[in-house]
N, C-alpha and C positions, 0 to 999 in steps of 0.2 A: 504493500500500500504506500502512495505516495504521499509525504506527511505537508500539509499544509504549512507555510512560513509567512512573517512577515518581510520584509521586502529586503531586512540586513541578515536575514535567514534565519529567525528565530522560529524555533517551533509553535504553531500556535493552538490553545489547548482548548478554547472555545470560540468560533465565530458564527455563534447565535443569537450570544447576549452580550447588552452592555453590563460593565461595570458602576453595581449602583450601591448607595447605603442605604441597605435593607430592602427587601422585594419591591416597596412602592417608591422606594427614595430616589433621587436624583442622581443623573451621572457623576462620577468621580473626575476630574481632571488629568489623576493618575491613570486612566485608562486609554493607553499610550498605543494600543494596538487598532482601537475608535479612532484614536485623532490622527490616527496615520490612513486609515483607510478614506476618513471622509475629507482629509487634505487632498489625498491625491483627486480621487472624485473630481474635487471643487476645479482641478487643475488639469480635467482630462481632456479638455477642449481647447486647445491653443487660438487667438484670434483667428476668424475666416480671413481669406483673401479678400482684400476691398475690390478685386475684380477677379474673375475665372474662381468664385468660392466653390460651386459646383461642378463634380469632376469627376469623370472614368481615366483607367489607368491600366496600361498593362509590359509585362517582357517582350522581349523578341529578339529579332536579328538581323540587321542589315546586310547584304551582299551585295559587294561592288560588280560589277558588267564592264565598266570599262575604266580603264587606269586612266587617272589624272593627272599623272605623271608631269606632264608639261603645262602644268598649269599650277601646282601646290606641291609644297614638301608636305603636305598632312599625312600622316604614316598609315593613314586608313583607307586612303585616296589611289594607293601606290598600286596596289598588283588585284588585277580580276581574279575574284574567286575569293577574294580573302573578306569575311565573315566580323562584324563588331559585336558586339551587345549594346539591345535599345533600350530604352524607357520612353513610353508615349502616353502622354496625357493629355483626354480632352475637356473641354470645361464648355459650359455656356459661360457668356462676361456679365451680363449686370445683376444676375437672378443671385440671391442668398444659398447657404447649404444648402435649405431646405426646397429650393423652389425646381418646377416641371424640366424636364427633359427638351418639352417640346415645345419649347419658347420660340418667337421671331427673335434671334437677336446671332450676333456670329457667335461661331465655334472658336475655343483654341485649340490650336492641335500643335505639340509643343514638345520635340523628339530632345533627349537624351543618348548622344552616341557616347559610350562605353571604350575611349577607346585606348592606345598603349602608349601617348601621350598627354594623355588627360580626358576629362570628360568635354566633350564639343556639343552645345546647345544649339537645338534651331528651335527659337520659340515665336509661332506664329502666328496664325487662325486657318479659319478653312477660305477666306476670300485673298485674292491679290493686291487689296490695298486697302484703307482703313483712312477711319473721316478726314483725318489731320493730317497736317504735315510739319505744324509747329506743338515743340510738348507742353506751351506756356500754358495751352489753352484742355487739355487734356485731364488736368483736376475737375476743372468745370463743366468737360464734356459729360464726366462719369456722373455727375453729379444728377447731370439730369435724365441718367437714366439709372438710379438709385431711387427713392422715396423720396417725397415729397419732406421738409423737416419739419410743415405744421400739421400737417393730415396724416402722414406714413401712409402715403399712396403710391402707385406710379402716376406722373404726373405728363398726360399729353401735351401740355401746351408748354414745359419748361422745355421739350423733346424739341419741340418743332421752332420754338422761337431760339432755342440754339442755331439747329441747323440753318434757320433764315438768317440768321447775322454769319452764317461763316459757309458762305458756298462751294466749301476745298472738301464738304461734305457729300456732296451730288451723286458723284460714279459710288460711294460706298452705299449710299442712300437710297440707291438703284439696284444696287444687288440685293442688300436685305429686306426690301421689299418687294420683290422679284419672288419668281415660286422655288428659287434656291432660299428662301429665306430660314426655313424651319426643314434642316435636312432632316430625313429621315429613321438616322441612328447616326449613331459616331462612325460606323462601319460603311458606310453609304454616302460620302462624302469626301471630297480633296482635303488636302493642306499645303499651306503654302509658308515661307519663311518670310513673306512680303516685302522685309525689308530690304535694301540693296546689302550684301558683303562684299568683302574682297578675298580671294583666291592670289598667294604670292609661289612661284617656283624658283628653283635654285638657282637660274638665273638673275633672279632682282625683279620678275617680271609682275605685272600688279594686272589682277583680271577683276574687274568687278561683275555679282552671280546673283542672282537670286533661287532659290530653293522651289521646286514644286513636287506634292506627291500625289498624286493620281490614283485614287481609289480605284482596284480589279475587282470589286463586287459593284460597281456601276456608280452612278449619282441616280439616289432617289431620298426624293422631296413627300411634306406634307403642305395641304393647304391648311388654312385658316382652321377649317370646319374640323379636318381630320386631328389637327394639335389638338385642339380643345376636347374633342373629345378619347383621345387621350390618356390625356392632361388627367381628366375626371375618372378613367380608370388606372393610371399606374404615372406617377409623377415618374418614377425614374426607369421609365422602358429602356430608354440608353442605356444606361448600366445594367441593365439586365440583359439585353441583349448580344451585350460586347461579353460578359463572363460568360453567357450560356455557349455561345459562338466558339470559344476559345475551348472551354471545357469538353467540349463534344470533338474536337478536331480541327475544326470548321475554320482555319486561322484565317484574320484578316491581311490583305496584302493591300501594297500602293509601289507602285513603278514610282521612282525617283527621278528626277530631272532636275537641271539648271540651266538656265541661261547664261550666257556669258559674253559680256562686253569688253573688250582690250581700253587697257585705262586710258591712252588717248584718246579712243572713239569719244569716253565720256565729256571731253571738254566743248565739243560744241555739238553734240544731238539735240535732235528737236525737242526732245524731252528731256526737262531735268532728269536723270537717271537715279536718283538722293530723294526725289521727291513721293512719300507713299502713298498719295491720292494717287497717283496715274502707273501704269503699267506699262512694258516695252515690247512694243508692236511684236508678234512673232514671226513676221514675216522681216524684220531687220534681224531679230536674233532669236536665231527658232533653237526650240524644245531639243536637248543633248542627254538621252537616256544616260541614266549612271548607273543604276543598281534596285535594288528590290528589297522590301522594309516588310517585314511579317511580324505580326505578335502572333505566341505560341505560347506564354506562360500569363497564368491570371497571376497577382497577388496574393500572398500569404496573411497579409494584414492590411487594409487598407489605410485607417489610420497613420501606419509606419512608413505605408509605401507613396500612396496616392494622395492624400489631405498633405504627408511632410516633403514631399518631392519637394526641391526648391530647382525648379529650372530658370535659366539667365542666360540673353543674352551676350552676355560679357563671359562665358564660359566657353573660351577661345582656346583653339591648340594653335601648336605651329604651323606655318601657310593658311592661315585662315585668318581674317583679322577683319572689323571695321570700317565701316564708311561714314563718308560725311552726311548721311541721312540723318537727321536733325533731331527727328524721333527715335529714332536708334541709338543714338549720342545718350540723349537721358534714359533711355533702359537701360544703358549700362550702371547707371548710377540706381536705379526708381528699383529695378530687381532685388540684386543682391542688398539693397538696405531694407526692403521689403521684407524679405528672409530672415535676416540678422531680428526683425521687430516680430514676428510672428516665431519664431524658433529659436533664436538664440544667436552668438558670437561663431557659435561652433556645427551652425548646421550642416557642413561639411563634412561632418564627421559619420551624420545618419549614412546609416546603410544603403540606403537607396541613393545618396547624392556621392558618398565618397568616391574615387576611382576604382575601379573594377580591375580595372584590366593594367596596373603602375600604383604606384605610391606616392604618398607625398612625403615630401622635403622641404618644410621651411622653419620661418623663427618668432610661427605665430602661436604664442602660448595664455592661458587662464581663459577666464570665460566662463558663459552657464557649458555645461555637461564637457567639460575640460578632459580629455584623457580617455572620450569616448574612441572605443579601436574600432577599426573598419577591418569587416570580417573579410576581406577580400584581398589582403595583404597579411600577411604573417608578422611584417616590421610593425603594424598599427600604424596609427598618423603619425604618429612624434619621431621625425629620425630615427632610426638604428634603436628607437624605447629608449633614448637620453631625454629627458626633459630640462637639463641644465644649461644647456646653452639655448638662449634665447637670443643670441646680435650675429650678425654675421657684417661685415668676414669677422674671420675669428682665423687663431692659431690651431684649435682643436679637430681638423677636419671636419668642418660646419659643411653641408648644401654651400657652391659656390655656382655661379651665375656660367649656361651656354650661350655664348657671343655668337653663333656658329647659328643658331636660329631666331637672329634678329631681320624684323621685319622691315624691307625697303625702305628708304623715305618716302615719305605725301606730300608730291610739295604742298603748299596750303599758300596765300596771297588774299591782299585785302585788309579794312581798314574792321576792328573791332567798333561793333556798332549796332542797335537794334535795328534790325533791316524788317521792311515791311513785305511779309510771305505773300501780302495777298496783291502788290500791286506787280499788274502785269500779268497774275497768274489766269489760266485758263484752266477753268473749273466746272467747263460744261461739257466740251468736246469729247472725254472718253466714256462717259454718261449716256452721251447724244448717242456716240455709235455703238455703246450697248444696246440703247432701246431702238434701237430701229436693227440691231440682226434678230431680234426678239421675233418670235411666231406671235401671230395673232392673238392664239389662246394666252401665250405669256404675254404679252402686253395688256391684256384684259386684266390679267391677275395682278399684274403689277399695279395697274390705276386702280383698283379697287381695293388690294390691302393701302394703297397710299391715301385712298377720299377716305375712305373706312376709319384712318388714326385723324387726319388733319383734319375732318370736320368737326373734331371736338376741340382745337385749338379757336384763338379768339380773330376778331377778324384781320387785325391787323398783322398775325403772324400767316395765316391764310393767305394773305395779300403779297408780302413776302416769299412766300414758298412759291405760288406759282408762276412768278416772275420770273423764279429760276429753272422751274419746271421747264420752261417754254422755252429760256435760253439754249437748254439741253436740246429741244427738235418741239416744233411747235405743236404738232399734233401732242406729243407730250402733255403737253402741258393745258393744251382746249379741254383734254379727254380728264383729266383731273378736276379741270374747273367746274367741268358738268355736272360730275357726279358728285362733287362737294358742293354745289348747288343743289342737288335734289336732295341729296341726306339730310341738310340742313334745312330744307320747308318742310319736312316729316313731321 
């Protein structure tokens, strides 16, 4: 028989009762094995995420197809055939823990590569580009599509009188209201890295890439009517679908691709390249198969694995590095401090985020859960299990720095300055020629979940919106005005 303990291994000889004076009397404060159960209790729930709270998660494994060899030293990148370990997690963004599966709003779909130079992050959604394109304004986007602060509502009119002041919103505004808006399952849907990165090779050479993965169980959608009701029988069908999927054999797959622009191309294309409102033509830089991404293992704890994942951005290997996407810029900071506030100093050290497949080496010591070992390394986190040196350099044989995988320079030019994102920008054009390759029935779908929200905005944000509607292709925008005309004399 296996003997019950408390958590510093004491044996424990009742966990029935409390500790009380005399059968009807009060708890004792000496009853140390109470205050330790209901402390923890009180502490079982770490803050949610202020975005992606809601979340599927699973194993798997990458397979390269074609060597990138001339494009990245990333050691994962190098030879076809050779195998990473993944971690993929997807979330909805504005909904609470506890809210539906099958909301309108985007996915994150947020890959974890495993690899023998560190862990490489691609954290992105399932669309190609997202409202913004500066992050000043990005506190205040979430804002309004969190609760309302005097009602604790969703709030349509604070939704739409954003997007009317900031029209760098439009092409994203199109897709999620589009009948891509409420995919299907997690399983049933792309992902994309949206942001622009750079790819550097041993040459010096700087490729800037963007990430796509392409669902092989198809793209399937719900409408409006289909979510809702749903919604009313099983809030979290996604997650149940993705475990039941995996459990049975069934593993989910997505063909991998990137695009790929030579860094000078970037300095004069028509398109900002940096900018995540817009996307790059594929007919200038088409679709470059890489490899094949499968989950095949569910979670053992979700809690451990999927709630404390900390994916980031800024969890760069070598040959892979950053761009001057503006919004990318502050995920590298907005992540891993997000992490640090939600888990602690040392979330790195969870099982689920540490490296898998290498060790670390640095001279980062104390913290909450300080000395946590990463079962995936024999040495644990702490160098060679010395915790005494903490500065480097050092005389001691300390981790000393590889010069040998420093990345290029950027040139960078220009005058520090708040530069105004919106003048000059064109924030209608890749919108416009969404909705006109759109089929009939999806452009139906699309103006109708769009009069469907906007008629409960007031009139002057109404007025606003379809101003930009129209910019986008005019029939757009007549076909919105209609039907928020007739919602509204109902």
């Amino acid at each position: 028989m296996t003997i019950l303990t408390t958590s510093n291994g004491a044996p424990i000889a009742d966990d029935q009762n409390s500790l009380t004076a005399g059968e009807r009397g009060p708890i004792l404060l000496q009853d140390w094995q109470l205050l330790e159960k209901l402390a923890h209790f009180n502490r079982e729930r770490i803050p949610e995420r202020v975005v992606h709270a809601k979340g599927s998660g699973a194993y798997g494994t990458f397979t390269l197809t074609k060597s990138l060899s001339d494009y990245t030293i990333a050691d994962y990148l190098q030879k076809e055939g050779d195998e990473t370990e993944v971690f993929l997690r997807f979330s909805t963004v504005g909904g609470e823990m506890g809210s539906s599966d099958a909301v309108r709003d985007p996915r994150g779909f947020a890959v974890k590569f495993y690899t023998r130079e560190g862990n490489h992050d691609v954290v992105g959604n399932n669309t190609p580009v997202f409202f913004l394109r500066d992050p000043s304004k990005f506190p205040d986007f979430i804002h309004t599509q969190k609760r309302h602060p005097v009602t604790n509502l969703k709030d349509p009119e604070a939704m739409w009188d954003f997007w009317s002041l900031n029209p760098q919103a439009m092409h994203q505004v199109t897709i999620l209201m589009s009948d891509r808006g409420i995919p299907k399952d997690y399983r049933h849907m792309n992902g994309y890295g949206s942001h622009t990165f750079a790819l550097w090779n041993k040459q010096g050479e700087r490729f800037w890439v963007k990430w796509h993965f392409k669902t092989e169980q198809g793209i399937q959608c719900l409408s409006g009517e289909e979510a809702a009701k749903i919604t009313g029988e099983n809030s979290d069908h996604a997650q149940e679908d993705l475990v039941q999927a995996i459990a049975k054999g069934d593993f989910p797959k997505w063909r991998v691709y990137l695009q790929i622009m030579p860094e000078k191309q970037a300095e004069n294309y028509k398109v900002n390249p940096f900018d995540l409102t817009k996307v790059w033509p594929h007919q200038d830089y088409p679709l470059v198969e890489i490899g094949v991404l499968e989950l095949n293992r569910n979670v053992d704890n979700y809690f451990a694995e999927v709630e404390q994942v900390a994916l980031s951005p800024s969890n760069l290997v070598p040959g892979i590095d950053a761009s001057p996407d503006k919004m990318l810029q502050a995920r590298l900071f907005s992540y891993p401090d997000a992490h640090r506030y939600r888990i602690g100093a040392n979330y790195n050290d969870l099982p689920v985020n540490c490296p898998h497949a290498t060790r670390v080496e640095n001279y980062q010591r104390g913290g909450a859960m300080a000395g946590t070992r990463c079962p995936y390394s024999s040495q644990g986190t702490v160098p060679s299990g010395r915790a005494d040196i903490n500065y480097g350099p050092n005389s001691k044989n300390g981790p000393a720095e590889n010069a040998a995988i420093k990345a290029p320079p950027l040139k960078i030019s220009g005058d520090a300055d708040y530069y105004d994102h919106r003048e000059g920008a064109d924030d209608y054009s890749q919108a416009g020629n969404l909705y006109r390759i759109m089929s009939e029935e999806q452009k139906s779908q699309l103006v109708n979940n769009i009069a469907g929200s906007l008629s409960l905005a007031s009139e002057p944000v109404i007025g606003r919106m379809l101003a930009h509607f129209r910019k986008c292709d005019s029939d757009y925008g007549q076909r919105i005005e209609i039907l928020v005309n007739q919602l509204k004399e109902k």
